[in-house]
N, C-alpha and C positions, 0 to 999 in steps of 0.2 A: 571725383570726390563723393562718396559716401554721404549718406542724409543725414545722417548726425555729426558728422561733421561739417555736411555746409547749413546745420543748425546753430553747431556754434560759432562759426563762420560769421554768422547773420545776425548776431548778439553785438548790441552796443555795447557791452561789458566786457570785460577782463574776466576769464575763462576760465581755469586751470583745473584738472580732478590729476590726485592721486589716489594710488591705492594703499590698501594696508599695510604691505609692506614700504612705504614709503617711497615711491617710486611712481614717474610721472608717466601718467597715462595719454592725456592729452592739453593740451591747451588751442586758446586761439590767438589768430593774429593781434588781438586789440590787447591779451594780456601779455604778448612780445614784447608788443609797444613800449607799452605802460609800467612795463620792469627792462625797459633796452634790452633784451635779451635776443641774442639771434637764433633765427630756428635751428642751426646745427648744434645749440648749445641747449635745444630744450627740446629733445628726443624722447622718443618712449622708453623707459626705462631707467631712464636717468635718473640717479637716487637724488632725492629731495634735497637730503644735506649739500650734495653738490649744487644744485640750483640753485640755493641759499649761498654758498662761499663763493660764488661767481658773484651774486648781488652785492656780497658784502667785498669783497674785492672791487668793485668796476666803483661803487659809493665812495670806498677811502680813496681810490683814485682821482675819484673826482674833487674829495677834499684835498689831495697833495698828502695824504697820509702814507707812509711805507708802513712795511713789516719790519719789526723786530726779529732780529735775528741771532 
């Protein structure tokens, strides 16, 4: 592990930078948690909007919502 990573690592908080182009650079374990997100779903590079439509998918799930189709 790299030192800026086990920087954020070692952060009680929930983590996350993206970049300009909207796309995730890195996060940490505690903001995994704290959005249920699994690490193979929140890779580098991942566009933001996808991160967000996994959230908003696994939420309506949680309420019993489906998609309209």
């Amino acid at each position: 592990m790299t030192i800026p990573a086990a920087v954020l690592e070692g952060m009680d908080h929930g983590v996350v930078v993206v970049d300009a182009g909207l796309r995730l650079l890195t996060c940490n374990s505690n903001w995994r948690k704290m959005f249920q997100m699994p690490q193979e779903r929140a890779r580098e590079g991942t566009p933001w909007a996808e991160v967000m439509r996994q959230r908003v998918e696994q939420d309506a799930a949680a309420l019993g919502w489906t998609r309209a189709e």
